[in-house]
Every structure is written in structure tokens, then in C-alpha cells.
RORORO-284826 format. One record per residue (C-alpha): x, y, z. Coordinates in steps of 0.02 Angstrom, whole numbers, plus 32768, in hexadecimal, padded with zeros to 4 digits. Layout:
N
XYZ
...
***
This chain:
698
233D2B3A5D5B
230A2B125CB4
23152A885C38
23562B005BBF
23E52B445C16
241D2A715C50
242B2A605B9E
24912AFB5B73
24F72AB95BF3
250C2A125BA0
252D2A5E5B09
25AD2AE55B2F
26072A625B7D
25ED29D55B09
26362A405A74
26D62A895AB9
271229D55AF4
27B629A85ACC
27B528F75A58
27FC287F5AC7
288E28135A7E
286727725A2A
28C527065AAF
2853273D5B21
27B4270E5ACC
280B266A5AAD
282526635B66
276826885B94
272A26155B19
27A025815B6D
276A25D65C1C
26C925CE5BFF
26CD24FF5BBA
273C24D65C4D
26EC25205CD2
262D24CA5CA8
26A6240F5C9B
270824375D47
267A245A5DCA
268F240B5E6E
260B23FE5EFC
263423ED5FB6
257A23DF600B
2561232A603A
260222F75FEA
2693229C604F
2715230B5FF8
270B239A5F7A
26AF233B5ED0
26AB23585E2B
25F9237F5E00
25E022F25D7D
262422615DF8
25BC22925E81
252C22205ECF
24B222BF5EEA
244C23145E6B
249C23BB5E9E
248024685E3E
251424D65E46
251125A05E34
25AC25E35E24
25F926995E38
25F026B55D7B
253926975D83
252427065E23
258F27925DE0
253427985D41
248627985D84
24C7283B5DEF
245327F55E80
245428575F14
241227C85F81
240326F85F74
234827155F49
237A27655EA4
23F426E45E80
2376264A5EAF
22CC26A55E71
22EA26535DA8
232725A35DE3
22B425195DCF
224A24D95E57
226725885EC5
21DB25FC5EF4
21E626835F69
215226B65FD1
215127666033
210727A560C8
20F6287460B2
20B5286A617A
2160285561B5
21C728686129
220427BC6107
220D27366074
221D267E6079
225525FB5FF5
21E825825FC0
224924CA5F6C
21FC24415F16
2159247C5F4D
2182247E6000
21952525605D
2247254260B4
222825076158
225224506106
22F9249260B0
239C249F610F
23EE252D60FB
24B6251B6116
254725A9611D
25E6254460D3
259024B66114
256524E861C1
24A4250E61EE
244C25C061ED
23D725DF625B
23352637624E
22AA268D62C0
2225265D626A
21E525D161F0
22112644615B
22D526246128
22F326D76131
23B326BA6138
23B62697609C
23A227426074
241A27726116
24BA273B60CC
253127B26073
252627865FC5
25C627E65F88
261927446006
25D226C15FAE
263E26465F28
259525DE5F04
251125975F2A
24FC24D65F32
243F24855F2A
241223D95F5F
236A239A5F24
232223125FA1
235A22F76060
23EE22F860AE
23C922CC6161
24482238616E
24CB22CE6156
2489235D6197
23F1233D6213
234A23946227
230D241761A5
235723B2611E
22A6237460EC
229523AB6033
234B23EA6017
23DB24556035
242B24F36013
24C824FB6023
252B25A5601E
25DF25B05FFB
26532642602B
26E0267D5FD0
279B26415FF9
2829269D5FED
289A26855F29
294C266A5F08
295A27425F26
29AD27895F9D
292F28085FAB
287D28375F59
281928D15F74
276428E25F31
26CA29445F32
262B29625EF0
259E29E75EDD
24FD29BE5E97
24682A285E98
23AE29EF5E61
23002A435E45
22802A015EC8
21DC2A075E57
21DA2AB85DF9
22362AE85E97
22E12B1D5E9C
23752BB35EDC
24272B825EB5
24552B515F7C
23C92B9C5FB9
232E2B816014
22BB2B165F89
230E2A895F18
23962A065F59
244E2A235F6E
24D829A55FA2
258329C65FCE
260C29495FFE
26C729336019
271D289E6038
27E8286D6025
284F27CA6051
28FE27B46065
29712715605B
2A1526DF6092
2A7B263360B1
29D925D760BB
297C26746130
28EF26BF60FB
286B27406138
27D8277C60C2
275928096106
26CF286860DA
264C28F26104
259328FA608B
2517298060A4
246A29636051
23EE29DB6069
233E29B26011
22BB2A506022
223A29F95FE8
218D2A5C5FDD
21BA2AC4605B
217F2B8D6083
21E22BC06122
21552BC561B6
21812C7A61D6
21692CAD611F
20D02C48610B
202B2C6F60E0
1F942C026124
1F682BC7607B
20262B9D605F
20372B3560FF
1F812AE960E7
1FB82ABA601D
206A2A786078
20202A1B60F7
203E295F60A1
20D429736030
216829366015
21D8296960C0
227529D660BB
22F429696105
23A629A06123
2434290F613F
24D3291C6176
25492877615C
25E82857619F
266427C4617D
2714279861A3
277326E46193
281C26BE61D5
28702616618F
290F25A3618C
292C25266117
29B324A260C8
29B7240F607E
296C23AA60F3
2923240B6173
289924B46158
2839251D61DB
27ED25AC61EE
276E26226254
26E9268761F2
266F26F46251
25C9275061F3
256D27DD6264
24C228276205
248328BE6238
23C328C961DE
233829516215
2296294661AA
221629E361CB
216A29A661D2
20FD2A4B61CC
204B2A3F6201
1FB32A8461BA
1F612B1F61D2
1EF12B2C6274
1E672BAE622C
1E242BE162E5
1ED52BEB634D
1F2E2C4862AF
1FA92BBF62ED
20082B1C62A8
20522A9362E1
21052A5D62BB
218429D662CA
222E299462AC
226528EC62A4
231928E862CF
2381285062C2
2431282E62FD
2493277B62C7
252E273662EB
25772697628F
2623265B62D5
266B25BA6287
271125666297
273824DA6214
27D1247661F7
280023EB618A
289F235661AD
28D922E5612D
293B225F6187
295B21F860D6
290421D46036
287A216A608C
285321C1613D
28092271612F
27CD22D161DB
2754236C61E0
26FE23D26253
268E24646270
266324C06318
25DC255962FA
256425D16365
24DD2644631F
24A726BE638B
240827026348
23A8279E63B4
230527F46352
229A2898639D
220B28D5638C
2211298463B5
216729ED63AB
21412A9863A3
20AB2B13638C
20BC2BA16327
204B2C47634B
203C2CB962A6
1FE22D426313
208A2D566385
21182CF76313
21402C9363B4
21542BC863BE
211F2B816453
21542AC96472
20D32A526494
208C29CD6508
2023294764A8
201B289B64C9
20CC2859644D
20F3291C6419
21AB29186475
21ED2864644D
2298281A6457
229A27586417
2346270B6441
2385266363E1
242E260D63D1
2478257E63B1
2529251E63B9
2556248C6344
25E9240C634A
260A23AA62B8
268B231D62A1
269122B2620C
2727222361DC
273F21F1612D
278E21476113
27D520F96078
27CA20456092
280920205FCD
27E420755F32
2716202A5F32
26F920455FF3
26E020D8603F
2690210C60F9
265921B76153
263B219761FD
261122476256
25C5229A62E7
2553232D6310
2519238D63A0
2497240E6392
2459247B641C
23C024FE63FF
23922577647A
2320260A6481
22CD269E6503
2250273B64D9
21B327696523
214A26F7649D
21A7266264B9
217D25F16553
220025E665E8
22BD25CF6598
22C525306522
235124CC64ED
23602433647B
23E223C7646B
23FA234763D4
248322C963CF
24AF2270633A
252321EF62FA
251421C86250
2570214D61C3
257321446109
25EB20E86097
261420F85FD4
262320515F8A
266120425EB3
26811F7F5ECC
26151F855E18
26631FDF5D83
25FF20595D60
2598205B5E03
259020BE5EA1
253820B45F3E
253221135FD0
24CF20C56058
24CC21376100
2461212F61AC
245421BC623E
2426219962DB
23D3221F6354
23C722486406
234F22D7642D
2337232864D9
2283235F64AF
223322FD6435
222B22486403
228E223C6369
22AB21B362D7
2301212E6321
2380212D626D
2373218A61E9
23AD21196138
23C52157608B
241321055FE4
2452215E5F62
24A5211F5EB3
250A21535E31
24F520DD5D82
255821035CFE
24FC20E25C69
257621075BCA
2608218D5BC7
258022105BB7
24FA21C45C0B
24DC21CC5CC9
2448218A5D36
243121BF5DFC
23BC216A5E70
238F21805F1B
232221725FA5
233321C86051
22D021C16104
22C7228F6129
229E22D661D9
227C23906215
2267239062CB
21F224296319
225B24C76325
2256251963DD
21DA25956373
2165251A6354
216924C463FF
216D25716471
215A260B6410
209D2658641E
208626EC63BB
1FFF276B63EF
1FDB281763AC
1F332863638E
1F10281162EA
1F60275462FA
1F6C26E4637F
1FF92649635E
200E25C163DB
20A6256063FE
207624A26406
20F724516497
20B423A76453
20E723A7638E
212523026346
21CB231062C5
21A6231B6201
21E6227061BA
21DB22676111
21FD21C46087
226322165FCF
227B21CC5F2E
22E522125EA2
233421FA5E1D
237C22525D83
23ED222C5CDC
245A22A25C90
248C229A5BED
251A23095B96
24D122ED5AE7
256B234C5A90
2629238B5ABD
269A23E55A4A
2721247A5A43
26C325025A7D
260F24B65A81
25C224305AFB
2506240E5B1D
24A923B85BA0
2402236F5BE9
23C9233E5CA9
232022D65CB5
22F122E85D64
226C22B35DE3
223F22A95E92
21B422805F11
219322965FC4
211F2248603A
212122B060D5
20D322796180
20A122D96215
20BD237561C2
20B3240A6233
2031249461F3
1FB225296239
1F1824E76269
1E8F258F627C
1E09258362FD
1D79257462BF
1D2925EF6345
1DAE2670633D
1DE726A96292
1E8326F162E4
1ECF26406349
1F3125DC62E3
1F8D253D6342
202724D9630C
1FE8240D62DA
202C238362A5
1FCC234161FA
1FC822AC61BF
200922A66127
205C231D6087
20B022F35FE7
20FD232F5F5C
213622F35EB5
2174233F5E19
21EF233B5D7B
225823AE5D1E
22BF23B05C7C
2360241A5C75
23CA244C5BD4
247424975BBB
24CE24D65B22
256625285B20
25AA255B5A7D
265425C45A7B
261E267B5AC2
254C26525AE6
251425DC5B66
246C25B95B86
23ED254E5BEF
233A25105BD9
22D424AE5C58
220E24875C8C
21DC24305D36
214024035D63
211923FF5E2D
209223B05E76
204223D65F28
1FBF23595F97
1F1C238F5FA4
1EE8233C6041
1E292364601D
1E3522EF5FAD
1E1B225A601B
1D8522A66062
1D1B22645FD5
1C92223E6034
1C7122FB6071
1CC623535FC9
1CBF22E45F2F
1D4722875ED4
1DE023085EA8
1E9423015E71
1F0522C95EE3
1F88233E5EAD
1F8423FB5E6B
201424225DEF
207724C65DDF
20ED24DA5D30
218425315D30
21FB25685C81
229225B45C91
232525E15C45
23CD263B5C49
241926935BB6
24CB26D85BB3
253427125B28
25EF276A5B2E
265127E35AC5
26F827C95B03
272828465A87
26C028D45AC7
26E328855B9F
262728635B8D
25A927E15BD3
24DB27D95BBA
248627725C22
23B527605C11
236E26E85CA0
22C426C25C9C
224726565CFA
218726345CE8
211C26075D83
208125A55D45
1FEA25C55DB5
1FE4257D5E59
1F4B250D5E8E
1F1B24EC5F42
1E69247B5F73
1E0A24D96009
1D7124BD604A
1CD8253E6069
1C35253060BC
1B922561603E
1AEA257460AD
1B4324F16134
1B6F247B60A3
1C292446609D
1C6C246B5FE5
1D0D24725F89
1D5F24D45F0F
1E0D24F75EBF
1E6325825EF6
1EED25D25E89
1F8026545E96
1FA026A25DD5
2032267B5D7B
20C326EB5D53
216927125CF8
21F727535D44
229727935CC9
233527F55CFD
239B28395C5D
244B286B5CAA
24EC28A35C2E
259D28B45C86
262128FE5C40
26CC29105C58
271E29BB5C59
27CA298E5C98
282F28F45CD6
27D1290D5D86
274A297B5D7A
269529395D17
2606298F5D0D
255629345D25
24AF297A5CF2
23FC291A5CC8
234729045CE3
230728A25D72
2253285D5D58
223F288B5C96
217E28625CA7
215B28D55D3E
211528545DA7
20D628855E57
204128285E96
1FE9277C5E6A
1F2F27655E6B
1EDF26E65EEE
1E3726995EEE
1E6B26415F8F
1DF32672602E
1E89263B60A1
1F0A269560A1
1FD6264F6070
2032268A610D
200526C761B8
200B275F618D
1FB2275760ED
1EF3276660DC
1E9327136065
1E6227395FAB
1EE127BD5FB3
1F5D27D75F48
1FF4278E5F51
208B28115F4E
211D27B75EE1
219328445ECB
21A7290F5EDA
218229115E04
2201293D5D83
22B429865DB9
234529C55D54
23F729A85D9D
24A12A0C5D87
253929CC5DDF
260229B85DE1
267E29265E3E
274629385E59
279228A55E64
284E28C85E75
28DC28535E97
299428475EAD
2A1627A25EC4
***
């Protein structure tokens, strides 16, 4: 697929549009104004907020955002946000999130505000979750341990499904295929293709909502019986084919005063990881990594009057991944399976979470949450010692006070049980709200954060022929002291126009974070410690201007990471205590309601990454900087609609063809990852075609 022929598309149906009527641009225009003023948050909130009179600095995405962007995936949507970075590991197929310079093992990630679990330390999930499901995306910068527990170190991500509307039923679908590279055969064997199908149906205060996505990503990828040797020895370390299958259905009740419902999610994910070429056997080695998840949640909401609320969540994940291995001989076309040490794997992990939480309404200036939680991990497979559980019990307390005009102040504590490891006897935070002038707001807080080992950490030893990773039953929990604060200003409001500016900080001061430590007699062994100390710190300046049809953003942060060498002055010589990262973005969307058309440019710049390491010269400890290049990502998508319920999406993923990022580091990033390699960042360039239904009837 060409460039040329996505624009002829564009064009063709750009130009026989019919003009819209003028009540309806009126209507977007008012649409558009309303729905930027209305925004309401639920993650950390006692009840469903409106986004400017919430405590939390919290970042919203919506489903206009998501829909324009086209993204196939979370990582697409996230990728030109400030403060996110995703790393990938093109061993097993797999990407993780980096946030406010901390990698995802310290940010919770939460499905309608019940915890996702993940194999590994990578927050795979993320990219696990239908994202034709998902109504937005909610971000909280800074910890939220005193609600939500361990993982909440840095932040959360909070995921929010869609609900069923005021129709009585709604059918819709979508189609999207997407070059891979300079790859690409309309539903074939190279590019990307998604299909999905989904409906809901209310009645009397009934509803049920389904839905069934197929993504199928072919990445580099020369079928093993077609191959050449050169083409399996060139495909050896590229990007991984990876076919998902995701599943969802959600069954509800709700009236005035009383909601529940049951959702369950079921994924279905292979990723083919071919091996190189053996030269002397004519032979290869293959595997697939095959995971299976099940998220079941029931949720349900009382209102007993204006001032007492009740809520509560009850959820198991069932997570299963294999590791199937094969060897493939060219001379006879035959696959043999195989018998190395971690070849045929099956890790096991679930958990169950109950979750109770009672809002009371003392008078209009006191509020409390008193709530509960129960969390119980527990995993099996052949790498992970005996059958583990943990246990964590938790009762924790906050309270919204606005005794001041103009001030609020949310003080809240958690206290922990564990059944393995010794955690925090109470957890505090304190956040506030000022309210400077009518347009003016100011947000401070500071939280206590905590990540307690995952059963991975404590009894999961991975061994294969190249890497040996040891479980470490004696790991300490993460605890972690944050400071923020921010002040938004909305500088201007008017018909049609408004404009607005977010001055934001943070900084984290982590200790006994838990990190690889390599043997210094055995490049391959790499333990799980406890170090002493991390931190983080940074700023960031957001802008947005809406101005009838065109609505744009502009922001810079500026994240800095510890550099622990730096109190080794004595061996290395005085250096920074920090290394800094910048980061520009921006988002850029402009409608024709006349012509049913939207064009939305996102961009983001990733300034170069710096990293301290020391190296030995003729037996004499030295240090130098290490650095991972910088790099700009842009997506260009138009969507346009051809009738009431049909639209037709097409664009240009990665405008700059990115794919890999030069390293100077000797270590390497990830366990996977070897040093002063490149980095791989993305599959390059990609131009995308697609169409969505969206049909509905009262």
C-alpha cells in the first residue's frame, strides 16, 4: 500500500461529501466547548468528579481522542503523552511503559478500577486490553497507595470501559488494516489487520454490552516453511508476529439508587518467536509464547441517602503463559519438539481481590472513605519455586475536609497486613485543592508509596542458555516519599474559544528499590536486590487552546533520573546527581463539519536519554555517560464521515520512520537486551486504511 493511493482515497471521499447543515456545525462547535468543561474522573475519587474540582492532578483521554488517533492498541494511544516511554523487548515480543522516569513495574495498572495482573515486570496488559472497549483512559501522576495498595509507587493507569447509552440497542464494528514496515497484503500474511464486533442492548434499567476483536500483527515475518536461511538468519531479532484474540461481555442492572454488574475479559495472544539459522544442522529453532487471561469482576454501587454511599468490587485474573518449542529440519520439512532446559514452560498466576469502600457525608465540609481490601496472589510453573501465595490485608481511611472557602484537603492512611513480607506499618498521604481566583487553581500533595515484591521477584528463576535470573525470597517492599504540586490556569473563556495552562512538578525519593544485580564472574547471572536508594524529579508545562472547530495542545517536561555513581566520588569524581531527559509534544486537531471531517497531527519528541555506568580501563575504575538517541514520533490520521454510521479512517503512523535508537551504553536496558545495541523503538513508518459502524436505535 502506498501513500499515493491513502490520499486518493482521502480525496475521492473528501470531494463527494455532502455539506452538512449549519445546525449541525453549530452543534459540534457547542459539543466540542462542552465536552472539554464537563469531564469527570472516577480514579481515586469518592464519587464520579468533575475534572476541575478534583484533588488529583489527573490527565483524562477520552474516546474522541482514541477514535481519532485510530490506535490499534493503548501503546499508540499513550506513546505522544508526556512523561510516557515505551521500551521493547524483540526476545519475547513484549513492551513495557515507562512513567515519570520510572519503568512500569512502579505504575498500577487498573481495569475500571480493579488491578491487572502481569507475568512479568513489564506491564504488558496494557497492551492486552481490547481497545475498541475502552471509554478513556484516566492518569494519576504521583502515588496512590493509601487507595489502591502496592504497585502504586509512581502512578496509575486507570482504564475505563464503555457503558451501555440511553439505546435500546447499538451494533458496531470496525476493520482497520495497516502496513507493517514496507510490508503489507490486504488480510494477508505481512502487514496488520484488526477486526471487531461488539453490540449492547438496554431495557427497564437491564443492560448487556459484548464484544469479539481480532488483531493479527505479522510483523517481519517469512513463514518457516517458505523461508530461506538468509531470510530466517535476517528475521532472527525483529519485531514478532503476534496474533490476539479478545473477548468481552458485561451484564448490568441499575436504578436510581442501586447499580451492578458482571464484566468478564478472556485474551487469547500467540507471539511466534523464530530462531536463527543453524548453518551445520540446516535446522532452526522455534517458539511460541501463548498466553491465556481471564478477568472476572463484579461491582455494585448503593446509595442509601444523600450522605451514605456503599461500593464494592470482587475480581479474579487468571493468567496461564507457554512456552512451547520446536525444531524445524529444512532437509526433511519436519518439526520435532524439543527438550531444553525452560523450552516447554507453563507459568500459572492469579489473583482474587475484594474491595469495600463507605462514603460518608458528615455535612457539606466533611467527608470520609473508610474501605477495605483483600488481595491474594498465587502462582505455579516449572521456574517458579514450590506454589506461592501472598496475602495482603488492608484497611484504609481518607476524609475530604472544605471547612476553608476555597480549600480542600484530603488526608488518608492504609494500613497493611502481609503474609510474606514485612510491610509499612501505615501508609499517609495529603493532598490539597487551593483555589486561587475563578481561573486560578493550585494542587499540592505529598504521598508515602509502597510496591511490595511480586511472587516473580521473590520465586521466579529464569534459566535458558543465554540468561540466568534468580528469584530473591528475601526482597524488602519499595517505599517511596512524593511531592507534587501543580497550578492550572484557564487564561481565557469565550463562545466558541477557551485556552488553558498546567504548571506541574513532581519528585520521588525511592528506597530499597528492587533491581538486577549481574555477577561479576558470570556475565549471564543476574539476581533480584534491594538498593538503597532512587529518585526522580521533574516538571512540565501544558497548554490548551480551543478555538471554535481547531483545538490544540502544547507542552515540555523535563525528567530527571539519580545517578547513584554519583556519591562514589572518591572512586569516580564529582558528577551530576541527576541526568535529564526533555520531552515536546503536541496534539493538533481541526474539523470540517461541513465536509464530516476531522485532522488530527500528534506529535512527541524524546530528548536523549543519559544513564552514568561505570567501566574498568587497565584495572582502573572509571566513569562515563552513557546515552540512548533522541527521537520523534508523529501519527497524521484524517476520519471521515461517509454516512450517519459508517466513517472511514486512514493516516500515517510514525511520519519520521523511526525504528531503532543508538546506544553507547555497554550494559544493556532489559534482560534481554545486550549492550551498545540498538535500541528497537518501533517497526518504521506505516500507512493505515480503516472503517467503524456505529449504529443505534431507541
Amino acid at each position: 500500500m502506498r501513500i499515493g493511493l491513502l490520499l486518493v482515497i482521502i480525496i475521492i471521499f473528501t470531494a463527494t461529501a455532502n455539506a452538512q447543515k449549519k445546525s449541525a456545525v453549530s452543534k459540534q462547535k457547542k459539543d466540542t466547548v462542552a465536552n472539554n468543561l464537563k469531564e469527570v474522573v472516577v480514579t481515586g475519587e469518592y464519587q464520579p468528579q468533575s475534572l476541575k474540582n478534583s484533588v488529583y492532578r489527573t490527565r483524562i483521554i477520552n474516546a474522541e481522542r482514541i477514535r481519532l488517533k485510530a490506535a490499534a492498541n493503548i501503546q499508540q494511544v499513550l506513546n505522544t503523552e508526556l512523561g510516557f516511554r515505551f521500551t521493547n523487548d524483540l526476545t519475547v515480543g513484549t513492551s513495557d511503559v515507562q512513567m515519570m522516569g520510572m519503568s512500569g513495574r512502579s505504575v498500577k495498572i487498573l481495569l475500571d478500577g480493579v488491578p491487572v495482573i502481569d507475568r512479568s515486570d513489564a506491564r504488558e496488559s496494557l497492551n492486552q486490553i481490547d481497545i475498541n472497549t475502552v471509554e478513556r483512559i484516566e492518569i494519576v501522576e504521583g502515588p496512590l497507595s493509601v487507595s489502591y495498595g502496592s504497585d502504586a509507587l509512581i502512578g496509575v493507569i486507570n482504564i475505563i470501559t464503555k457503558r451501555p447509552g440511553k439505546e435500546s440497542l447499538n451494533i458496531n464494528a470496525r476493520v482497520q488494516e495497516e502496513t507493517v514496515g514496507k510490508e503489507y497484503s490486504p488480510f494477508g500474511k505481512t502487514g496488520s489487520h484488526m477486526q471487531h464486533i461488539g453490540g449492547g442492548w438496554g431495557n427497564k434499567g437491564w443492560s448487556v454490552l459484548a464484544g469479539l476483536t481480532r488483531d493479527d500483527f505479522r510483523g517481519f515475518h517469512v513463514p518457516a516453511i517458505l523461508a530461506t536461511p538468509e531470510q530466517i538468519v535476517a528475521d532472527a531479532n525483529r519485531w514478532k508476529p503476534k496474533r490476539k484474540w479478545m473477548a468481552n461481555g458485561k451484564i448490568g442492572y441499575r436504578d436510581d439508587n442501586f447499580n451492578i454488574w458482571y464484566r468478564l475479559d478472556y485474551l487469547d495472544e500467540n507471539i511466534d518467536n523464530r530462531g536463527g539459522y543453524i548453518v551445520n544442522a540446516n535446522k532452526s529453532i522455534n517458539q511460541q509464547y501463548i498466553t491465556n487471561r481471564y478477568i472476572h469482576q463484579v461491582q455494585s454501587e448503593y446509595r442509601f441517602n444523600d450522605r451514605l454511599f456503599l461500593s464494592g468490587s470482587l475480581a479474579y485474573n487468571n493468567l496461564t503463559r507457554s512456552t512451547q518449542t520446536t525444531e524445524h529440519d529444512f532437509a526433511t520439512g519436519t518439526d520435532r519438539i524439543t527438550d531444553g532446559q525452560g523450552q516447554q514452560d507453563v507459568a500459572k498466576f492469579k489473583s482474587g481481590a475484594l474491595r469495600s469502600t463507605l462514603v460518608y457525608k458528615l455535612s457539606d465540609q466533611i467527608s470520609f472513605q473508610p474501605g477495605i481490601e483483600i488481595n491474594i496472589d498465587g502462582a505455579s510453573g516449572q521456574r517458579i519455586k514450590g506454589n506461592p501465595t501472598i496475602t495482603d490485608y488492608a484497611f484504609f481511611i481518607s476524609s475530604e475536609l472544605n471547612v476553608i472557602r476555597g480549600l480542600t484537603l484530603r488526608p488518608g492512611f492504609r494500613f497493611i497486613k502481609n503474609s510474606v513480607y514485612d510491610a509499612p506499618p501505615v501508609v499517609p498521604s495529603l493532598n490539597a485543592k487551593i483555589i486561587l481566583t475563578d481561573k486560578m487553581d493550585l494542587r499540592l500533595g505529598y504521598a508515602s508509596g509502597f510496591r511490595a515484591p511480586a511472587l516473580r521477584e521473590l520465586y521466579f528463576d529464569f534459566i535458558d542458555a543465554n540468561h540466568k535470573i534468580l528469584g530473591n525470597e528475601n526482597l524488602k517492599a519499595e517505599q517511596s516519599n512524593n511531592f507534587t504540586a501543580s497550578l492550572s490556569l484557564t487564561t481565557a473563556e469565550g463562545e466558541g474559544f477557551s485556552a488553558k495552562t498546567v504548571w506541574s512538578g513532581f519528585y520521588n525519593n525511592i528506597k530499597n528499590q528492587i533491581d538486577f544485580l549481574s555477577s561479576a564472574t558470570d556475565p549471564t547471572l543476574s539476581e533480584l536486590i534491594n538498593l538503597e536508594r532512587f529518585k526522580t524529579t521533574g516538571g512540565t508545562l501544558e497548554n490548551t487552546l480551543i478555538w471554535r472547530n481547531f483545538q490544540a495542545t502544547l507542552g515540555f517536561s523535563m525528567i530527571g533520573t539519580y545517578n547513584r555513581l554519583s556519591e562514589q566520588a572518591e572512586t569516580f569524581g564529582e558528577s551530576p546527581e541527576f541526568v535529564w531527559s526533555p520531552e515536546v509534544n503536541t496534539n493538533l486537531t481541526y474539523s470540517l463539519p461541513e465536509w464530516g471531517t476531522t485532522v488530527n497531527l500528534s506529535a512527541k519528541f524524546n530528548g536523549t536519554r543519559r544513564r552514568y555506568e561505570n567501566y574498568s580501563d587497565n584495572n582502573v575504575q572509571k566513569l562515563r555517560l552513557a546515552k540512548i538517541g533522541s527521537s520523534t514520533f508523529a501519527d497524521l490520521m484524517i476520519t471521515k464521515r461517509l454516512f450517519k454510521s459508517l466513517n472511514l479512517n486512514a493516516g500515517v503512523n510514525n511520519l519520521f520512520n523511526i525504528t531503532t535508537l543508538s546506544n553507547s551504553a555497554s550494559g544493556g536496558t532489559g534482560a534481554h537486551n545486550v549492550g551498545g545495541q540498538p535500541v528497537p523503538a518501533s517497526y518504521g513508518r506505516s500507512y493505515i486504511v480503516g472503517l467503524s459502524y456505529n449504529w443505534s436505535k431507541k
